[in-house]
N, C-alpha and C positions, 0 to 999 in steps of 0.2 A: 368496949368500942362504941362510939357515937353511933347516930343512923347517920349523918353527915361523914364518916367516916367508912362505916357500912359502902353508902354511896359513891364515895372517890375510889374506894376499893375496887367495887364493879364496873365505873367509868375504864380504872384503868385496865380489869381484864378483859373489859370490850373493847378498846384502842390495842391493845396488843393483839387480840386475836384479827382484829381487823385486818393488823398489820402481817398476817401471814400469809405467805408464797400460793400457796394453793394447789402448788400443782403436783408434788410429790407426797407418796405416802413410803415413810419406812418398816422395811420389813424382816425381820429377824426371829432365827431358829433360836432354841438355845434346850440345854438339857443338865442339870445340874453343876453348874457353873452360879449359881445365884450371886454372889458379891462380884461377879464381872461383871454380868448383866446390871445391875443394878446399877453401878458404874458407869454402863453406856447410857442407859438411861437417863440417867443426871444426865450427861453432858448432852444429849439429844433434845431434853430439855430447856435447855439453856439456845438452842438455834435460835436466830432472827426469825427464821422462815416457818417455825412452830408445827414441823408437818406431824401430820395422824403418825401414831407408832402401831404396830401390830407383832404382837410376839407369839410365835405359836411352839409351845410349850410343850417336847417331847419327852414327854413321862419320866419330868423331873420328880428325885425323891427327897429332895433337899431344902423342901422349901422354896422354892424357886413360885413357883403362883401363889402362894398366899403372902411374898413378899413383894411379889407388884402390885398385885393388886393393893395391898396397904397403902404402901408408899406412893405410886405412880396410878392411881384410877384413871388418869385419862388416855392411857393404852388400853387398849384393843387385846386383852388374851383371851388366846385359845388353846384349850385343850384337847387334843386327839385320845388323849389316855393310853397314849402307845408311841414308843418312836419311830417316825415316819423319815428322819433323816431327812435330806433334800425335799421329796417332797411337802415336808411342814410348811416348807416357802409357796410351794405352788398353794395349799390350802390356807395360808394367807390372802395372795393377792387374787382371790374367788373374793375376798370382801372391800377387795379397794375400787376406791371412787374415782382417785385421783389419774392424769390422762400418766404421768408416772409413777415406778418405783422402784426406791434405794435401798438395794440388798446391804445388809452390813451383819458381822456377827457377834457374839456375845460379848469378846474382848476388843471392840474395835467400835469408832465411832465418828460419824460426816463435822469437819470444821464447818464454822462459821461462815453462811455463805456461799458452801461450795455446793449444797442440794439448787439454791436456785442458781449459780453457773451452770453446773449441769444440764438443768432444765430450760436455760437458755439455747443451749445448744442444741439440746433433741426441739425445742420450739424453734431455732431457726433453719434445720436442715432436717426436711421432713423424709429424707433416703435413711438415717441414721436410727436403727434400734438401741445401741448402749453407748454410754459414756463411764470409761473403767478412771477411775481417781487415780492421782497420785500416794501412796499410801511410806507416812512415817512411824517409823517403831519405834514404841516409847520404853524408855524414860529419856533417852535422848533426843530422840526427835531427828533417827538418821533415817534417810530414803530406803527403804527395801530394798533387797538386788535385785527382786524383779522389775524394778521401775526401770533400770537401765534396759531391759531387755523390751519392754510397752515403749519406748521411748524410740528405741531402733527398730524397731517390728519391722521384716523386710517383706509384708505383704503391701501388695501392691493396691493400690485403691484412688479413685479419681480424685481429681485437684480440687474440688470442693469441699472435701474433708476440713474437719477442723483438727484434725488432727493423727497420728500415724494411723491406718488402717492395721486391726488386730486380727488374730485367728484365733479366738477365744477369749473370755471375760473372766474376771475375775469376781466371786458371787459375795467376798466380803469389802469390794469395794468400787459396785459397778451400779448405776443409773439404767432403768433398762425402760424404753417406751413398751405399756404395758399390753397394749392389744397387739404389739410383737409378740412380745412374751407367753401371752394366750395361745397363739395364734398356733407355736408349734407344740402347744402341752405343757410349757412349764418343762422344768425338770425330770427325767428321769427316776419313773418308781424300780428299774431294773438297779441302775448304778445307785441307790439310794445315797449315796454321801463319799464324797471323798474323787476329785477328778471329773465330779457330775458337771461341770461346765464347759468341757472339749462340744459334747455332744451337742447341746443347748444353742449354741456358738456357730455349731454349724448347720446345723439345719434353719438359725435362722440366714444365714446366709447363702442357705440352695435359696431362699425367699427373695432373695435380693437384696437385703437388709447389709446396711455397713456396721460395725463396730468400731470405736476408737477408742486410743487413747487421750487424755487431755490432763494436761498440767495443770492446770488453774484449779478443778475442784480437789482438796486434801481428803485423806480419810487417816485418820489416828489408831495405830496396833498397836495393842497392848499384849503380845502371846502370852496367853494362858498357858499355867504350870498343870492344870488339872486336866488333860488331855492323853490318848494310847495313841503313843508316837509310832510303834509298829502297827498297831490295827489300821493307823493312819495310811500309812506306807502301803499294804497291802489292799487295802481296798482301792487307792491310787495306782496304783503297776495294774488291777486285776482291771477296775476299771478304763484304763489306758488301750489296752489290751483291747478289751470288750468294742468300744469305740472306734478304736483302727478296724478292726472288721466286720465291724455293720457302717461303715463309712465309707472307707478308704478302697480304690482299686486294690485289687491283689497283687500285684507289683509293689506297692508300698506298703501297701500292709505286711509282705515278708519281709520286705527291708527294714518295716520299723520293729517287729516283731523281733529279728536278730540284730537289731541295734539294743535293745531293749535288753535279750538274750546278757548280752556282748558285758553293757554296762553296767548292771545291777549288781549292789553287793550277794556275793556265793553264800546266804544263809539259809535260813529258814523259814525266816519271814518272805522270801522272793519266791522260793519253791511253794510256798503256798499260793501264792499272788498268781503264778504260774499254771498253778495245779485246781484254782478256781475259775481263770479265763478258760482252760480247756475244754474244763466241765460243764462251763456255759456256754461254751459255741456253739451249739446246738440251736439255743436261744437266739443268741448274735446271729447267725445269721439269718434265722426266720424276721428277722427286725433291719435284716440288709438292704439299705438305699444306698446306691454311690452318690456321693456329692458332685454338682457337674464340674468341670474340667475346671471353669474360673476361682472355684473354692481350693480344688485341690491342689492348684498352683502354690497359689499361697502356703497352702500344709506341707507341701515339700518345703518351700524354701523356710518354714518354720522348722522344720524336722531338721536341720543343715547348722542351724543358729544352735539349735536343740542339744547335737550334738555336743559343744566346748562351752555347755552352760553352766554357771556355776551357781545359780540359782535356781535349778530343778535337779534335786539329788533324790534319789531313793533308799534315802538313808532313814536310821530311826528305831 
């Protein structure tokens, strides 16, 4: 290669970096998953908007850090040397700059454009903590079912919104303004993984903070086959559980607690779920805030939707 060549080279990776967004940084757990990850990465790379990536890396043994770092050096890894589950994300965004950030996870990744719509939106309505994406699952490229449900969300929330007012985010495909996110801890080290954004969700909205949905930014699933579809399940119900009663008045939290009862497949994997909320009530509720009244409104009439949904099973 020429130095004249050399030169056009460095021209143009200083015109592209120039040309990036600024204002979000993406952040992502991942844990022995290496060829998903690596996968989002590509395509995170390839953004218009070039935002900083940071991956924090729970005590992958697969190779998984020494094949970003190879491949992708301009990510941000980190290593805990242990898995930290949800909060890897909070020990992430302790090193971001950016006034946002875009949760996403290993098999899952932001289109084109849709980091800076995001970021438009949390830059034009300064009441707004998150902007949850619309999310298609690939290889097809069909809407999840929970978009119908983000899409109809019957909480209620003022006319300035850009869009439906939510009762919870989704952490592999949600824009969050980050001194919100600070603001109430990040993540749950109790719920480590699995349902840890009920909680998140609402305590930022005892704050005052909106959440929405919005159509405009995409976000790309690819479900990973390398996953424990019951550990999944169970740490979801135990967490759920957990949640409604360091939250919820006690009127609704028995109601959700025997709707819960009611609808859960009769295995083994639920009697665990069951048999680990109990064991931790104790905790729950030494951690018990009620949300005030305007939050909780909302969680009932989620709880109602909740009900005949066919996109939150506890199945697996």
């Amino acid at each position: 290669m020429t130095d004249d060549q050399d030169q056009n080279q460095d021209q143009d990776q200083d015109q592209g970096e120039g040309n990036a967004d600024g204002r979000t940084t993406v952040v992502i757990i991942t844990r022995d998953r290496r060829d998903e990850l690596l996968h989002t990465l590509d395509r995170l790379a390839e953004l218009p908007e070039r935002p900083p990536v940071i991956v924090t890396d729970n005590g992958s043994t697969d190779g998984t850090a020494e094949a970003v770092a190879r491949l992708h050096p301009r990510v941000t890894l980190l290593r805990p040397g242990r898995n930290l589950g949800a909060v890897g994300r909070n020990v992430a965004v302790r090193q971001v700059l950016t006034p946002y950030v875009a949760f996403c996870d290993d098999d899952s990744w932001w289109a084109p454009g849709s980091l800076a719509a995001a970021a438009d939106l949390l830059d034009r309505h300064p009441g707004l903590a998150s902007v949850t994406a619309r999310i298609l699952v690939e290889p097809e490229g069909t809407e999840d079912p929970i978009v119908a449900e983000l899409r109809s969300s019957p909480v209620p929330g003022p006319r300035w919104l850009p869009g439906p007012a939510l009762g919870s985010v989704l952490a592999a495909a949600t824009c969050v303004r980050t001194a919100a996110f600070r603001s109430v801890g990040g993540f749950s080290p109790r719920l480590w993984l699995g349902g840890e954004e009920e909680l998140l969700a609402a305590d930022l909205a005892a704050l005052g903070w909106w959440l929405v949905f919005a159509p405009g930014p995409v976000i790309h699933h690819a479900p990973s086959d390398a996953r424990d579809t019951t550990a999944r399940r169970v740490r979801g119900l135990r967490n759920t559980l957990w949640f409604t009663w360091q939250r919820r008045p006690l009127t609704s939290a028995a109601r959700r607690t025997l709707f819960l009862a009611r609808a859960v497949p009769r295995d083994r994997a639920s009697l665990h779920a069951f048999a680990q909320a109990l064991a931790g009530l104790p905790g729950t509720l030494a951690h018990r805030a009620v949300v005030p009244n305007r939050v909780e409104r909302g969680l009932r009439l989620l709880d109602e939707t909740q009900r005949v949904s066919t996109a939150r099973r506890y199945v697996g």
